[in-house]
N, C-alpha and C positions, 0 to 999 in steps of 0.2 A: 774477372779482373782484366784478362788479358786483351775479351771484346772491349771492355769499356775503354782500355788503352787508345784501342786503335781507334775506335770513336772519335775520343778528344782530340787524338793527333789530327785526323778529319779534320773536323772543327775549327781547330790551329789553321792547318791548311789553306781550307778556302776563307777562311777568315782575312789571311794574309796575301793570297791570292787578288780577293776582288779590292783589296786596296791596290792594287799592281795591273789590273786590266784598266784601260782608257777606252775600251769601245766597244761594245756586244758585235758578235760574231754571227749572232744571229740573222736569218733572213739573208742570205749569199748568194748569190747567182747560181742559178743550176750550169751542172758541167756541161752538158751538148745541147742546149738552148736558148740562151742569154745574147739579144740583138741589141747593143749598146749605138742609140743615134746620136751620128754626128752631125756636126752642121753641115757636112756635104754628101751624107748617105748614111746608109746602116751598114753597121758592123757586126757581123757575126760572131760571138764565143763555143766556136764548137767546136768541140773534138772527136772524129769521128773517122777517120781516113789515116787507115793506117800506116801506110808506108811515106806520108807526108809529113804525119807524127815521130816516126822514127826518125828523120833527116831534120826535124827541128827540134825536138826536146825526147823524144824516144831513145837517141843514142847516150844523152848523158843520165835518164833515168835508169839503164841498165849499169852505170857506174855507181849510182847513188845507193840500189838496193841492195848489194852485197851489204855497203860499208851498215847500212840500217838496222839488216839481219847482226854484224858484228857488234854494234850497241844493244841487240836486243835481247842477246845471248840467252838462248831457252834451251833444253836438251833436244834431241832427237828422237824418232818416233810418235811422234803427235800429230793430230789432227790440227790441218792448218786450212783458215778461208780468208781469203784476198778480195777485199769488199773495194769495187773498182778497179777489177785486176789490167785493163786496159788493153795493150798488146801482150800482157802477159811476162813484163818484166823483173816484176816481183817473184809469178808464181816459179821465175828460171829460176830466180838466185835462192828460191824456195829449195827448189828441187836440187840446184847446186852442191850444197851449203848446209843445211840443215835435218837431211837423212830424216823426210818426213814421212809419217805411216802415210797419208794420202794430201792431197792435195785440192781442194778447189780453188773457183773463182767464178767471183758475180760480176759482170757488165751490160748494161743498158747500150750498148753501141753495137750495131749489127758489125758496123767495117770494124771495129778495133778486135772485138771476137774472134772475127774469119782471120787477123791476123794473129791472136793467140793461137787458135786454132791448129794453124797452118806453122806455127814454131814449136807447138810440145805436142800436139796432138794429145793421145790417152794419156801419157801422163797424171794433165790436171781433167779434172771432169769440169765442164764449164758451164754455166747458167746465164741466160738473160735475163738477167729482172735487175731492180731498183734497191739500191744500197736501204731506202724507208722500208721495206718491205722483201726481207729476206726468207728463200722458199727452203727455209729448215730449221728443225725441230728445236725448243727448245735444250740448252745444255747441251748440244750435239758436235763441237766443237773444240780443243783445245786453245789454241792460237789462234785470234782473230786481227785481222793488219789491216790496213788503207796506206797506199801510197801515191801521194802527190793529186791527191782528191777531195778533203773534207773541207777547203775554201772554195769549193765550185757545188757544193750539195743546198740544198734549197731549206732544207730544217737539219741542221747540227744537232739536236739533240735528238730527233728521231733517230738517225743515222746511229749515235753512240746506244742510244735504247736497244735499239735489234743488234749490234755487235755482241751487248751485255748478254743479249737475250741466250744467245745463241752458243753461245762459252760457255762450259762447264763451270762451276764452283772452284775458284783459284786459278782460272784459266787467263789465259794475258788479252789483252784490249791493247794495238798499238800501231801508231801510226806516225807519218811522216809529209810535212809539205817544204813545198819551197820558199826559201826565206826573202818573198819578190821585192822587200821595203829595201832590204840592204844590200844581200848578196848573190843571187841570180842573174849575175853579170852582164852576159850574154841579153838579155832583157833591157837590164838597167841602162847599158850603153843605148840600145836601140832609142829606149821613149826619151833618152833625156836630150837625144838628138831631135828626134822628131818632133816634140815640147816645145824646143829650140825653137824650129821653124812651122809648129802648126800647135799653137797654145791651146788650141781646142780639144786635141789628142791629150791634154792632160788629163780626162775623164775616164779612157783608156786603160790605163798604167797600171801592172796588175800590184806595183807595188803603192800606189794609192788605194785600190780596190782592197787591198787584201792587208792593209799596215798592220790591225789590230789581229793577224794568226801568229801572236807572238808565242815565245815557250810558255808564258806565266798565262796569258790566256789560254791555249790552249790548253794546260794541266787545271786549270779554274774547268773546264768545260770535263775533264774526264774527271775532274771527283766529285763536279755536281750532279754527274751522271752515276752515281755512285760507287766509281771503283776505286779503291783503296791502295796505298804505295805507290803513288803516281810520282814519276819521273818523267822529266824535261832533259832536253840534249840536242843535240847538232853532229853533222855527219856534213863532211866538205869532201870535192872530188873537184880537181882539173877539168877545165873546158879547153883544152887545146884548138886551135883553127891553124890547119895547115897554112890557110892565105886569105885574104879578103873573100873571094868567091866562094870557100868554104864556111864562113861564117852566112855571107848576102845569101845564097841561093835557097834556103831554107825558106827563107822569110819570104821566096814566093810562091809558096805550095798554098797556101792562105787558111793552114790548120791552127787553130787558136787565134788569141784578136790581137797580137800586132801585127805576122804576114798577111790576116784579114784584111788589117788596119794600110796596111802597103799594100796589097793589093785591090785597095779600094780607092788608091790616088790616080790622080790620069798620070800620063808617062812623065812628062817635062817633072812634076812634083815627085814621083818616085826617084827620078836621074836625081835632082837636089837632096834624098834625103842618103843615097846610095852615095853619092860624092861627097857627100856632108859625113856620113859613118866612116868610110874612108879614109877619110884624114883627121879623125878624130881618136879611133880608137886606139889603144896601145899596141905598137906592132913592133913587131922584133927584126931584126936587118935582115933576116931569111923570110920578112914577109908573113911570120907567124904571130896569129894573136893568144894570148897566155891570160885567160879569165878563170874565172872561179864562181861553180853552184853550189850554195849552201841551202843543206835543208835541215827544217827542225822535226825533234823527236818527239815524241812523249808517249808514255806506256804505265799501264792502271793494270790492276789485278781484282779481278771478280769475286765478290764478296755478298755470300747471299743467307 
């Protein structure tokens, strides 16, 4: 009686669910491949270089994953895998935070590795390979996460498949992106300047790219994948900028496609979009800008 329960609740679920999703998720640009042409070059979306990553969205993803872990509240001592663990800022507030029996993490990126590498060392045990195709056992697993990754993977449900695969029975599936349509601030100021003055760059906009990773999509996706007790949620952290040049200097390491995106304009069009950000953004009389990254949650529980 009690399976059949949760069946129907299922049922209920995505029922209610794919009346609330606008746009398949499917088929997304892979994360360190994706050369987005514009009318005056190609633009690269890769991430791959770690310390350029850290000074653009590296530093606020170490604020994001605590609070992530804090929504995700699971006990300690468990088996934990970080599928695109990247620099490895999940697998810190892993180890933080969560008093885990061990630790892994999978990534596809030689430079992001070397820089997990090089911040936990033994700690996490680390793997190269591909979120599709993960090099361990079935059920071998407790907790399974992705942070700030499943809108840049190329097949979304392969990805949830081998997460499932790989968890134990009752084990948690869960994961978090950035909410680039509304509140990824820092972002949302950049393209809506640059939009401004180069409409072409509308193509760009990871919050165009990515509108439909909303929470209701998202948990559509983890209970089509079969995991049960799926929850939705948000985790918000401060983007503080001590000054203008702490916000600009980021955007020209050319890690991800808007510093791509700037640093694929000749200079005179860079100075316009830098003197345009400038004076548009919100700044505070000490010069500081006070923005805000919101990311979404959502977390399934395996059910075999």
């Amino acid at each position: 009686m009690e399976l059949d329960l949760r069946r129907d609740r299922r049922r209920s679920f995505l029922d209610h669910a794919r009346s609330l999703v606008m746009g398949s998720l499917a088929d997304k640009e892979p994360r360190h491949a994706v050369r987005l042409r514009m009318a005056h070059d190609l633009v690269p979306d890769t991430w791959e270089q770690g310390p350029a990553y850290e000074r653009y969205v590296g530093r606020w993803s170490r604020r994001v994953a605590p609070r992530f872990l804090e929504w995700l509240r699971v006990p300690g001592d468990l088996r934990w895998l970080d599928v695109g663990c990247g620099t490895g800022a999940l697998c810190a507030a892993i180890l933080d935070t969560c008093a885990p029996a061990s630790v892994d993490g999978v990534e596809p990126s030689e430079g992001f590795l070397e820089a997990a590498v090089t911040a936990l060392g033994s700690r996490v045990t680390f793997h190269r390979a591909d979120a599709s195709a993960l090099p361990f056992d079935d059920a071998s697993m407790d907790v399974v996460v992705s942070g700030l990754v499943l809108n840049f993977v190329p097949d979304l449900d392969a990805v949830l498949a081998e997460m499932s695969r790989v968890a134990v029975d009752g084990g948690v599936v869960a994961a978090y992106v950035w909410d680039y349509a509304e509140r990824m601030e820092l972002m949302t100021w950049f393209w809506r300047v640059a939009t401004d003055l180069d409409p072409a760059a509308r193509a760009l906009d990871e919050g165009r790219r990515f509108h439909d990773f909303t929470p209701e999509a998202l948990a559509w996706r983890f209970a089509s994948a079969g995991l049960v007790d799926v929850e939705e949620g948000s985790v918000e952290v401060a983007t503080r900028f001590a000054d203008f040049d702490d916000y600009w200097r980021p955007f020209l390491g050319g890690q991800g496609v808007a510093p791509a995106y700037a640093m694929s304009l000749d200079e005179p069009a860079r100075d316009r979009l830098r003197e345009r950000l400038r004076t548009t953004l919100p700044t505070g009389r000490d010069g500081s800008i006070d923005l805000v990254a919101r990311a979404w949650t959502v977390r399934g529980l395996v059910n075999r």
